[in-house]
DSSP file (Angstrom, degrees, kcal/mol; ACC not computed):
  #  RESIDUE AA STRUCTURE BP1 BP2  ACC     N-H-->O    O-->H-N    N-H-->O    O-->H-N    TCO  KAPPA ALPHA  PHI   PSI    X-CA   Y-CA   Z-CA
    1    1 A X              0   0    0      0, 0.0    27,-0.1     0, 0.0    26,-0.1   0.000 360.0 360.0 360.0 139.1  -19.3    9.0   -2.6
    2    2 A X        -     0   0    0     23,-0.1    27,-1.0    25,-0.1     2,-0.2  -0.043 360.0-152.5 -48.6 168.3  -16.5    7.1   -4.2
    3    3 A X  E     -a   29   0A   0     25,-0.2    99,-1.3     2,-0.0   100,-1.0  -0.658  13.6-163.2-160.4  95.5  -14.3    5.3   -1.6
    4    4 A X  E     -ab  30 103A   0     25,-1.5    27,-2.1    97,-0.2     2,-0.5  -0.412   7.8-161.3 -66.1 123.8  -10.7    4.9   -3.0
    5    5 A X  E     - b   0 104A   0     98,-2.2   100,-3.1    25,-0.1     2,-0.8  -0.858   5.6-164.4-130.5 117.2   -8.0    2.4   -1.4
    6    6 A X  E     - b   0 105A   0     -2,-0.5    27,-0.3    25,-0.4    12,-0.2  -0.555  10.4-150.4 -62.8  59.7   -4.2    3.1   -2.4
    7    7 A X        -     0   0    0     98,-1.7    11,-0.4    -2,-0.8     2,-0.4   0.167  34.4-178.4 -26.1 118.0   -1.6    0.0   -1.7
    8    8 A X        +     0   0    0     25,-3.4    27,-0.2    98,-0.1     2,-0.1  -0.895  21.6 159.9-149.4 146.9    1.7    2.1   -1.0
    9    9 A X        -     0   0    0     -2,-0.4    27,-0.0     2,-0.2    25,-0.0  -0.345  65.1 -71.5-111.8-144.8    5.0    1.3   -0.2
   10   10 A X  S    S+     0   0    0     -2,-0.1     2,-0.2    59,-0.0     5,-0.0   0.301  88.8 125.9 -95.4  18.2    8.1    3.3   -0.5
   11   11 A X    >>  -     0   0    0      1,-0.1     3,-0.9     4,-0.0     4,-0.5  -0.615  66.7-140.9 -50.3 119.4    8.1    3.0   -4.6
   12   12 A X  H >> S+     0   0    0     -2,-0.2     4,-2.7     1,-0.2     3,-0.5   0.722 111.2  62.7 -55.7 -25.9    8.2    5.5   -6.7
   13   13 A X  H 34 S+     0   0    0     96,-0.4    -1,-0.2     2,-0.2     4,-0.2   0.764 109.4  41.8 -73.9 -31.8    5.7    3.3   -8.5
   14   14 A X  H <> S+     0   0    0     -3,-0.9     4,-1.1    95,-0.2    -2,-0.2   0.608 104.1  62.2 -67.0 -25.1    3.1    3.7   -5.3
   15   15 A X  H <X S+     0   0    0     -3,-0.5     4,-3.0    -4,-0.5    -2,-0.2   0.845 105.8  44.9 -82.7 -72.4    3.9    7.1   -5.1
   16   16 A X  H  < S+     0   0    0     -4,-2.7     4,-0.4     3,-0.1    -2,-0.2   0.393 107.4  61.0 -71.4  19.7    2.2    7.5   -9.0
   17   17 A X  H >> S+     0   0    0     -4,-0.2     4,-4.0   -10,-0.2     3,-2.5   0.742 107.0  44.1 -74.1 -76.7   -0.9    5.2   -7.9
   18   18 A X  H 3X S+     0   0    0     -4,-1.1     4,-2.7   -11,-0.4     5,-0.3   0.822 115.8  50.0 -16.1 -65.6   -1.9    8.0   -5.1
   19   19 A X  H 3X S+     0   0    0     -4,-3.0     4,-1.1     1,-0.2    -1,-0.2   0.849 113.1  42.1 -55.5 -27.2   -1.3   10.7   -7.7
   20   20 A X  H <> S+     0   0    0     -3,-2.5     4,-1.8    -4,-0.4    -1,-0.2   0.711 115.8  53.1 -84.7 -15.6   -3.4    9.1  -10.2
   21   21 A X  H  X S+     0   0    0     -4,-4.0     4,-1.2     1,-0.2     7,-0.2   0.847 113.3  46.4 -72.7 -16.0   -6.0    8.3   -7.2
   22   22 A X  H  < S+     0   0    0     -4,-2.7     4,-0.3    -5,-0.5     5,-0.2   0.811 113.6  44.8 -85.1 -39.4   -5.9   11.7   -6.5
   23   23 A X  H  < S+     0   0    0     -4,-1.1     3,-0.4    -5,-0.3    -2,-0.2   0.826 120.6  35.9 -81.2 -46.2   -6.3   13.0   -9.9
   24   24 A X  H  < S+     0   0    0     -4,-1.8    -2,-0.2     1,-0.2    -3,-0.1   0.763 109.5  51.9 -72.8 -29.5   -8.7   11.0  -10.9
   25   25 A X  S >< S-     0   0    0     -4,-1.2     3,-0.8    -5,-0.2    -1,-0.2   0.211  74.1-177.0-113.1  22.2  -10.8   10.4   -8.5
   26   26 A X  T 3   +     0   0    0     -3,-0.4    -3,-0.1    -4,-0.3    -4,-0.1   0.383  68.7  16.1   8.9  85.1  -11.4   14.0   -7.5
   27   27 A X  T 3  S+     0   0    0      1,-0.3     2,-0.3    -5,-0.2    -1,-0.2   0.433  96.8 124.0 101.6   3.1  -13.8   14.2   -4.2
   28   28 A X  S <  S-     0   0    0     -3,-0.8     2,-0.5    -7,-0.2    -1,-0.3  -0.538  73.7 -94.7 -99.3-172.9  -13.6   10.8   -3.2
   29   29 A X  E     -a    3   0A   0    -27,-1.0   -25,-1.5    -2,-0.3     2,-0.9  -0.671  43.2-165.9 -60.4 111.0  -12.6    9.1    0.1
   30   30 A X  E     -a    4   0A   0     -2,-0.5    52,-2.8    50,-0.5     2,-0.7  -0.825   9.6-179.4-118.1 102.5   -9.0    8.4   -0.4
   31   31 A X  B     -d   82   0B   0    -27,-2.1   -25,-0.4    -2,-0.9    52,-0.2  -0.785  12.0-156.1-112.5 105.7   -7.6    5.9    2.1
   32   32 A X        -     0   0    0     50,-1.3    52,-0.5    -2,-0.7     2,-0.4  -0.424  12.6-167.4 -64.1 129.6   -3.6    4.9    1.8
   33   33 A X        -     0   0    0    -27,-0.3   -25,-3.4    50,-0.2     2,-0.5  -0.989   5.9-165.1-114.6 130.9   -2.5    1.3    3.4
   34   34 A X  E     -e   85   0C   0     50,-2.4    52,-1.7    -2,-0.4     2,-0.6  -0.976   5.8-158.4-118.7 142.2    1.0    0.2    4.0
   35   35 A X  E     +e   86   0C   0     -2,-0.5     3,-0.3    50,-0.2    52,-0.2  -0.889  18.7 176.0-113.3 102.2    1.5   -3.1    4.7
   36   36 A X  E     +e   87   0C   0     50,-1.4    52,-2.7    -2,-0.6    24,-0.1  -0.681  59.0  57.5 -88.8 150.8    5.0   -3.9    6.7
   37   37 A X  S    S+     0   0    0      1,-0.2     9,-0.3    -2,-0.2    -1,-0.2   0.506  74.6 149.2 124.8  -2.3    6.3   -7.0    8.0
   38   38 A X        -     0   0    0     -3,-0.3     8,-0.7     1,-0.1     2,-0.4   0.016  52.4 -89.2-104.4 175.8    6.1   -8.5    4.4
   39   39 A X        -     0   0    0     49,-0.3     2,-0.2     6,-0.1    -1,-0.1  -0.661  47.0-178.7 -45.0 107.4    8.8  -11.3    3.2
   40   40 A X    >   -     0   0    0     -2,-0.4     3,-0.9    78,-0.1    75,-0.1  -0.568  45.8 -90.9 -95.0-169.2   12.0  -10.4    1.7
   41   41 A X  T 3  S+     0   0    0      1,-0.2    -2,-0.1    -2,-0.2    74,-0.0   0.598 129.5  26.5 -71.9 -10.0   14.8  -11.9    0.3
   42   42 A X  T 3  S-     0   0    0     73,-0.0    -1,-0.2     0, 0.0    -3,-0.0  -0.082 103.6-121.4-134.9  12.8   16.4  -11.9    3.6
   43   43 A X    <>  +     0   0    0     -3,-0.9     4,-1.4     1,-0.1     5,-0.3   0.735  63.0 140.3  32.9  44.3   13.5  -11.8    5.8
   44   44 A X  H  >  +     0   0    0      2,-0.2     4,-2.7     1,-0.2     5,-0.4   0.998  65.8  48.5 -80.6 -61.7   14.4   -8.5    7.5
   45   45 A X  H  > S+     0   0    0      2,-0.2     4,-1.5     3,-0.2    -1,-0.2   0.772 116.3  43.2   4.6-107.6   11.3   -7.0    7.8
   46   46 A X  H >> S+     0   0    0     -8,-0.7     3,-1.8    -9,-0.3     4,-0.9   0.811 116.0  45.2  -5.6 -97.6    9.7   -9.9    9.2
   47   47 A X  H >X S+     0   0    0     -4,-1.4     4,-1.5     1,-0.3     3,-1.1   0.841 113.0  49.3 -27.6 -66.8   12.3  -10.9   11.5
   48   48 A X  H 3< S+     0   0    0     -4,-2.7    -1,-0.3    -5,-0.3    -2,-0.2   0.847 113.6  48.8 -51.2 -33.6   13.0   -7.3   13.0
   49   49 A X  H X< S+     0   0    0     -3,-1.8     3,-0.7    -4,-1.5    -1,-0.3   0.777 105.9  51.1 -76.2 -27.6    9.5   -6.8   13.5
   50   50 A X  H << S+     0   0    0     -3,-1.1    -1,-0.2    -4,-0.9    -2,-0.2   0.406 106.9  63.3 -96.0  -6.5    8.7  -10.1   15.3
   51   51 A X  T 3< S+     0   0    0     -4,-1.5     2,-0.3    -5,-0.4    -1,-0.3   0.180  86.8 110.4-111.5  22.1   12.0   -9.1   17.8
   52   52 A X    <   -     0   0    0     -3,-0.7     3,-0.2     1,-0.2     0, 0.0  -0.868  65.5-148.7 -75.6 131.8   10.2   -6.2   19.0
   53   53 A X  S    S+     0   0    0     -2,-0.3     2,-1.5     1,-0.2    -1,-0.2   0.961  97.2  35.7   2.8 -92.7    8.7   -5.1   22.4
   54   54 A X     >  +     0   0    0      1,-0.2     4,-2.0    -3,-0.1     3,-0.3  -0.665  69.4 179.7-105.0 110.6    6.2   -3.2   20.9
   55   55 A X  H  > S+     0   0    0     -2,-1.5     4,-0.9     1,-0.3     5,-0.2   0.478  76.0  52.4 -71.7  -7.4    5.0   -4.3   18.0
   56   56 A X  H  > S+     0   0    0      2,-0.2     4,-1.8     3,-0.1    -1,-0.3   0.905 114.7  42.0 -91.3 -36.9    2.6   -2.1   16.9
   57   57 A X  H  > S+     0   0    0     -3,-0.3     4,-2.4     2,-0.2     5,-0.3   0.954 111.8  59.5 -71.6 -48.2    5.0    1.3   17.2
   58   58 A X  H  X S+     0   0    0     -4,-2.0     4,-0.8     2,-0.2    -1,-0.2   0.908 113.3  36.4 -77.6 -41.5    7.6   -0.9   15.7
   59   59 A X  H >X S+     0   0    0     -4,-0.9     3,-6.3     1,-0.2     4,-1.1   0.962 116.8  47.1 -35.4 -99.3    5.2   -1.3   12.7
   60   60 A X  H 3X S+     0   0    0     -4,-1.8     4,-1.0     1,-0.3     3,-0.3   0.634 108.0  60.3 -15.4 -49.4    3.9    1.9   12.6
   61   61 A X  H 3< S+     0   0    0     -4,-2.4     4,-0.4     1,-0.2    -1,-0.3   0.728 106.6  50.1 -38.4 -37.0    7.8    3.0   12.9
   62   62 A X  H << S+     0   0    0     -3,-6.3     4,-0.3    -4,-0.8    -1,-0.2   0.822 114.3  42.3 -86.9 -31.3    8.5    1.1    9.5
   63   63 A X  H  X S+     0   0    0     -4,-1.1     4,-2.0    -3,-0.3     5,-0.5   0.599  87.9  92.7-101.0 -13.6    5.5    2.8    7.7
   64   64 A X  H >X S+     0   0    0     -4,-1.0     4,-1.5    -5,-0.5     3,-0.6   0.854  86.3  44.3 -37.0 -65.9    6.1    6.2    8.9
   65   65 A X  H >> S+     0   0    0     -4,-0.4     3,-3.4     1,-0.3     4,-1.8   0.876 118.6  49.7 -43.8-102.3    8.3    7.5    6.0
   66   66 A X  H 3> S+     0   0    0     -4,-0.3     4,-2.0     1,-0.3    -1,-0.3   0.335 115.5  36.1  10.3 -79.8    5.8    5.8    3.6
   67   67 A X  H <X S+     0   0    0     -4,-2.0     4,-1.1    -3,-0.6    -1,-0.3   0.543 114.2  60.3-125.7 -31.6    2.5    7.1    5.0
   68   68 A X  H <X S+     0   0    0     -3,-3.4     4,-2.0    -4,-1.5    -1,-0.2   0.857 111.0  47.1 -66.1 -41.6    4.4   11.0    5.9
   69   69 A X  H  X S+     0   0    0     -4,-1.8     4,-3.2    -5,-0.2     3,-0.5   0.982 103.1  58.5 -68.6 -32.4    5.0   10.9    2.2
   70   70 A X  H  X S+     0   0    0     -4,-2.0     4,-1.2     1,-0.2    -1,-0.2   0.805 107.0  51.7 -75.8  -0.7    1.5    9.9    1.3
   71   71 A X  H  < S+     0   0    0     -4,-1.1    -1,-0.2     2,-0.2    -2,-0.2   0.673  98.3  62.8-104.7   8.9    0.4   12.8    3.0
   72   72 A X  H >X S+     0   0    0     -4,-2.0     3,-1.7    -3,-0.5     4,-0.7   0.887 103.9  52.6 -17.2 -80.6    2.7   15.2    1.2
   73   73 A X  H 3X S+     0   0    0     -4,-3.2     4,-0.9     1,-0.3    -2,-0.2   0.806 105.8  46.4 -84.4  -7.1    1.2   14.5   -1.8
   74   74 A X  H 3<>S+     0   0    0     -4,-1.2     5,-2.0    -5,-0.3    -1,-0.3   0.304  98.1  63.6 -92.6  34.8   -1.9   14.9   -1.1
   75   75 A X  H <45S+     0   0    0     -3,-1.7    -1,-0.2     3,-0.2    -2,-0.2   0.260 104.9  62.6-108.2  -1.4   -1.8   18.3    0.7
   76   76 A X  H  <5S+     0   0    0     -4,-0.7    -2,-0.2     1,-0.1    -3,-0.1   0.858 109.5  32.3 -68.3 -44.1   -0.5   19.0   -2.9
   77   77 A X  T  <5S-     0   0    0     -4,-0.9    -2,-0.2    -5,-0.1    -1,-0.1   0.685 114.4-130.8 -82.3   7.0   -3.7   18.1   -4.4
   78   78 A X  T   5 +     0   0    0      1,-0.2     2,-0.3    -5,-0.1    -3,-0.2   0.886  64.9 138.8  20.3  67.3   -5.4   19.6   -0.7
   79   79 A X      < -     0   0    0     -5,-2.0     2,-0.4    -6,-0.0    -1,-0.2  -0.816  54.1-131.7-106.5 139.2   -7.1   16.5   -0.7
   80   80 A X        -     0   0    0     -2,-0.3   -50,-0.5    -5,-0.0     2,-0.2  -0.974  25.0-169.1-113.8 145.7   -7.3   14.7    3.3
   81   81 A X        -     0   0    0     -2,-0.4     2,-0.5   -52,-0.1   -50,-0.2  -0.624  22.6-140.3-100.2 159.8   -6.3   11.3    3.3
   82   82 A X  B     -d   31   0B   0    -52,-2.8   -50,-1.3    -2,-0.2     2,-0.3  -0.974  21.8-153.5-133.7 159.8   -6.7    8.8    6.1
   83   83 A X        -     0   0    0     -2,-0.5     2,-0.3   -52,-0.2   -50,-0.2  -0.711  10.8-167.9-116.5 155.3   -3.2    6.3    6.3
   84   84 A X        -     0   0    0    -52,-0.5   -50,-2.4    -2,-0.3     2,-0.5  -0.892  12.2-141.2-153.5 146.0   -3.8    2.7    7.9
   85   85 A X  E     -e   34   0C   0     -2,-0.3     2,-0.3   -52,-0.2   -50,-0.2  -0.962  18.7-178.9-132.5 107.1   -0.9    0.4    8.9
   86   86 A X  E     -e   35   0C   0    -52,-1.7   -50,-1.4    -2,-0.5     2,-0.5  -0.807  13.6-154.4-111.8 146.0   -1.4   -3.2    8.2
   87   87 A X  E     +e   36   0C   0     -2,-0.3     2,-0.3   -52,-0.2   -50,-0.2  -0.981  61.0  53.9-138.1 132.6    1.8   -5.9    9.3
   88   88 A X  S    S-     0   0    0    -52,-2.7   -49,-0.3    -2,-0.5     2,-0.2  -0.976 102.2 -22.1 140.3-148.1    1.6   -9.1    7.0
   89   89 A X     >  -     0   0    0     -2,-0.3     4,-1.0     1,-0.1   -53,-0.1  -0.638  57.2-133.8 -89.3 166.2    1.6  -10.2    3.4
   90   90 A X  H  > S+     0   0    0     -2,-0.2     4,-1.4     2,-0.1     5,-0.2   0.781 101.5  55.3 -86.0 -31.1    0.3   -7.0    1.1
   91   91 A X  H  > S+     0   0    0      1,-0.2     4,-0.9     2,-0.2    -1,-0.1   0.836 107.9  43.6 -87.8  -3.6   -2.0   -9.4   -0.9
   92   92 A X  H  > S+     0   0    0      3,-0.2     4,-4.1     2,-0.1    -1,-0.2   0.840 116.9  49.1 -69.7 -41.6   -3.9  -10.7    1.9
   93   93 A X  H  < S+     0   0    0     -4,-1.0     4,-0.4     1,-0.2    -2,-0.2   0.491 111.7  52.7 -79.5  -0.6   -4.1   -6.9    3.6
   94   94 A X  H  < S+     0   0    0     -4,-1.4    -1,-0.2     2,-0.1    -2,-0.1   0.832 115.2  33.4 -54.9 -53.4   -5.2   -5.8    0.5
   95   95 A X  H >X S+     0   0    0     -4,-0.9     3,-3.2    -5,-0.2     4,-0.6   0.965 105.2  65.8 -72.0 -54.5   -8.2   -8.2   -0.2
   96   96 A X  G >< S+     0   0    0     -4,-4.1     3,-1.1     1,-0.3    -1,-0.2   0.880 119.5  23.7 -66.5 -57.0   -9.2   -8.7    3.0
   97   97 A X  G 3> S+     0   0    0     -4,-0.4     4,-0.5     1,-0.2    -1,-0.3   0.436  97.9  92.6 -68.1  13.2  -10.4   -4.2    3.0
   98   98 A X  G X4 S+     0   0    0     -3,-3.2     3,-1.0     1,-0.2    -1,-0.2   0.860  76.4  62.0 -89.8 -14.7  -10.7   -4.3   -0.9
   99   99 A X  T << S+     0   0    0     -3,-1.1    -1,-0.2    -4,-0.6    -2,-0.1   0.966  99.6  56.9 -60.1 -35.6  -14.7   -5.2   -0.1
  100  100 A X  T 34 S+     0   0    0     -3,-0.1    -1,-0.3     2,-0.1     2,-0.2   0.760 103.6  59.0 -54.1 -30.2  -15.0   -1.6    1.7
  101  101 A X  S << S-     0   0    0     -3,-1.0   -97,-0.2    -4,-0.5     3,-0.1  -0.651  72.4-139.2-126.4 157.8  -13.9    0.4   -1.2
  102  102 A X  S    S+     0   0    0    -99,-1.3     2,-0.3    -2,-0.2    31,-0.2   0.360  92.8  19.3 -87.8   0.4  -15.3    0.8   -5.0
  103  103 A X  E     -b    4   0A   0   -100,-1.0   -98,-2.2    -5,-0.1     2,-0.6  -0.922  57.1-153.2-172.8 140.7  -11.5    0.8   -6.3
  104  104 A X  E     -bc   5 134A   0     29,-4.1    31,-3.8    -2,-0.3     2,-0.3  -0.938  15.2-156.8-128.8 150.9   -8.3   -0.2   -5.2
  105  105 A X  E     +bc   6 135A   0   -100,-3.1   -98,-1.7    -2,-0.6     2,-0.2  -0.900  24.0 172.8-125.8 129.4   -5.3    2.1   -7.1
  106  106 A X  E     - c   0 136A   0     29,-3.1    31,-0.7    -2,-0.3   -92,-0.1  -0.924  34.8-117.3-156.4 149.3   -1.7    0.0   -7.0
  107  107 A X  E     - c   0 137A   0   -100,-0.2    31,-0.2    29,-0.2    16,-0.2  -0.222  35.6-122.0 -64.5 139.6    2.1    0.6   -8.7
  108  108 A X  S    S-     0   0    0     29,-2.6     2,-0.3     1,-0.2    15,-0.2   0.645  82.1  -6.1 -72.0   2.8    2.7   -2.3  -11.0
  109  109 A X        -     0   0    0     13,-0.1   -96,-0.4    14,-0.1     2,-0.4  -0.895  57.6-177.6 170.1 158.3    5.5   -3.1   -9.2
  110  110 A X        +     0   0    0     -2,-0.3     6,-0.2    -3,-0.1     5,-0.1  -0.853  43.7  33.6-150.8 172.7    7.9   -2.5   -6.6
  111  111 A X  S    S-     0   0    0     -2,-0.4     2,-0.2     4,-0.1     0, 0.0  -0.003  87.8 -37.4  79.1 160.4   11.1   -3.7   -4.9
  112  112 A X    >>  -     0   0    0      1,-0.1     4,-1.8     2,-0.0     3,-0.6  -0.482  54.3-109.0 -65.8 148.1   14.1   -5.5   -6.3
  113  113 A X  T 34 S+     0   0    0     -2,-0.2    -1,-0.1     1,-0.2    -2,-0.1   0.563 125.0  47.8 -78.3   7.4   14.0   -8.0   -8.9
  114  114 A X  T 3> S+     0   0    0      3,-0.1     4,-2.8     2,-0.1     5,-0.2   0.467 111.8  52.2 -67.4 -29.2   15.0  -10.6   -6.1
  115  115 A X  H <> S+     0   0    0     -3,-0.6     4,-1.9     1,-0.2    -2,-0.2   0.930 109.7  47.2 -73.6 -36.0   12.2   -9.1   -3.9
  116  116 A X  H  X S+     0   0    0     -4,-1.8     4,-0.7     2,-0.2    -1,-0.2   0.710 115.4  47.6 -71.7 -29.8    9.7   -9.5   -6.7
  117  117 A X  H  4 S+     0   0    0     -5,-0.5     4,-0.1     1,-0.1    -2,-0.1   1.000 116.5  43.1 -40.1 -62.2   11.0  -13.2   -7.2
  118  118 A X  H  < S+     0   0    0     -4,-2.8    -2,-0.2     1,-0.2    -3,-0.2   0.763 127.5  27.7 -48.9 -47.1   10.8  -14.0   -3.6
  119  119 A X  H  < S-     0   0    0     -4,-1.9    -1,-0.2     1,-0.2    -3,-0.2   0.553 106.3-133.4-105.7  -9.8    7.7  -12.5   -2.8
  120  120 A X     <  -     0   0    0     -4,-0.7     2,-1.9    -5,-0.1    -1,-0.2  -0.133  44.5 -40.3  62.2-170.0    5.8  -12.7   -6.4
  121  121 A X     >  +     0   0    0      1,-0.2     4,-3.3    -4,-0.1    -1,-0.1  -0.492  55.2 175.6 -91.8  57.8    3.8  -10.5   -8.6
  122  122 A X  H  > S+     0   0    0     -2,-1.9     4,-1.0     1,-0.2    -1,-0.2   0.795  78.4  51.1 -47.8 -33.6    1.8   -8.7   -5.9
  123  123 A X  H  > S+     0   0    0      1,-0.3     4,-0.8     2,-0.2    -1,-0.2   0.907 118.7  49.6 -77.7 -49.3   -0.2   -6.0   -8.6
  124  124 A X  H  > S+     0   0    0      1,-0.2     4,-7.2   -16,-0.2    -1,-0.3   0.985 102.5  47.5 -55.2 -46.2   -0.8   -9.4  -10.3
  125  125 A X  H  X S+     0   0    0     -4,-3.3     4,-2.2     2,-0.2    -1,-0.2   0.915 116.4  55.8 -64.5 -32.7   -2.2  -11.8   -7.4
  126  126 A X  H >X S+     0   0    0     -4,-1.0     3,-0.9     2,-0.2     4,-0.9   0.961 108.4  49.6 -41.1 -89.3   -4.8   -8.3   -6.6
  127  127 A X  H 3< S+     0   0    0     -4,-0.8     3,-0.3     1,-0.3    -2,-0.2   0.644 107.9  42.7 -29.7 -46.6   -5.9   -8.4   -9.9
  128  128 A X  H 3< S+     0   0    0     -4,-7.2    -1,-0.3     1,-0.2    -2,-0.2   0.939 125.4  35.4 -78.3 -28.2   -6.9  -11.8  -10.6
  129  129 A X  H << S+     0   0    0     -4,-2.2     2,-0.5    -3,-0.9    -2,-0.2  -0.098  84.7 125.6-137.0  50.2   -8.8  -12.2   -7.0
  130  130 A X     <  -     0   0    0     -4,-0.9     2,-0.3    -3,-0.3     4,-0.1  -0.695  48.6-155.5 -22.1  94.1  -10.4   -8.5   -6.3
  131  131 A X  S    S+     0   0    0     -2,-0.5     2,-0.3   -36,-0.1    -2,-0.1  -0.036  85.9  42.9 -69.7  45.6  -14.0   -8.3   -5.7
  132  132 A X  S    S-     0   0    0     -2,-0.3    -2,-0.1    -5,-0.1   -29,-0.1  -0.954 105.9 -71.7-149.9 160.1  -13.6   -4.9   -6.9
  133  133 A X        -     0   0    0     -2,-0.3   -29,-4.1   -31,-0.2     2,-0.3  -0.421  39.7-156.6 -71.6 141.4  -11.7   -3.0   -9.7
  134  134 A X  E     -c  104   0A   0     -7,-0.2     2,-0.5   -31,-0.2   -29,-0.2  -0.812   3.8-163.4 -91.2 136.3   -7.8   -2.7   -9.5
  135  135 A X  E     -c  105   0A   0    -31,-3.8   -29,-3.1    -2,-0.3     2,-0.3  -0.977   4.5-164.0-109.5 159.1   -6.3    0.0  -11.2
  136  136 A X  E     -c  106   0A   0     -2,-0.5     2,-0.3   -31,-0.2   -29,-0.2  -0.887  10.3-165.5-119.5 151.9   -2.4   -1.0  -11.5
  137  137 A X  E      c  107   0A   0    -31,-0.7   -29,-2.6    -2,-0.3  -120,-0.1  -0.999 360.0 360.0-153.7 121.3   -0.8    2.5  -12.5
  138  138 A X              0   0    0     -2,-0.3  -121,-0.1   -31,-0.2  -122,-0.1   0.500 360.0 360.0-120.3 360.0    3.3    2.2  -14.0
């Protein structure tokens, strides 16, 4: 069986990777990650999460919204997903699970254009150093 991983944040561009993982990749294992905690232009993330008690609900807290929506849409396609919650940079928590899966499905892009400065070109930094195929989905 295929075994699908879906980078999502709270993009609308992240949102159409799932649906095209979903659509496309009909009857496989479809597993969503959101990665919190990540850099911004203002480090808030970061910051808020590292000023926590519990850090793992405070994570998990962040990614909720995120990870309720990615199952939304797929109880459209009545597809089950399984959601994972990763705290760090997105292209390290990508690569490091991308060996488990035969594809990893990601939005070209996300954020502000100061958050995409700050943080760089994540869809890009996937792509060149995968061991597996990206598809980047706009």
């Amino acid at each position: 069986m295929t075994t699908v991983l879906v980078a999502m944040d709270d993009s609308e561009m992240a949102e159409r990777a799932l649906r095209f993982a979903l659509e496309h990749y009909a009857g496989a294992d479809v597993d969503v990650l959101s990665v919190v905690g990540v850099p911004s232009s203002m480090l808030g993330g970061a910051t808020t999460l590292a000023l926590e008690d519990d850090f793992e609900q405070a994570a998990d807290d962040l990614a909720k919204e995120t990870l309720d929506r990615a199952n939304r849409v797929a109880a459209e396609f009545d597809t089950p997903i399984e959601t994972d919650v990763h705290v760090g940079h997105p292209v390290r928590a990508v690569l490091d699970r991308a060996t488990d899966y035969d594809v990893v499905v990601l939005g070209s892009h996300s954020g502000t254009l100061a958050e995409r400065l700050f943080v760089g070109n994540v869809a890009e930094k996937i792509v060149r150093q995968s061991p597996v195929p990206v598809t980047v989905v706009r």
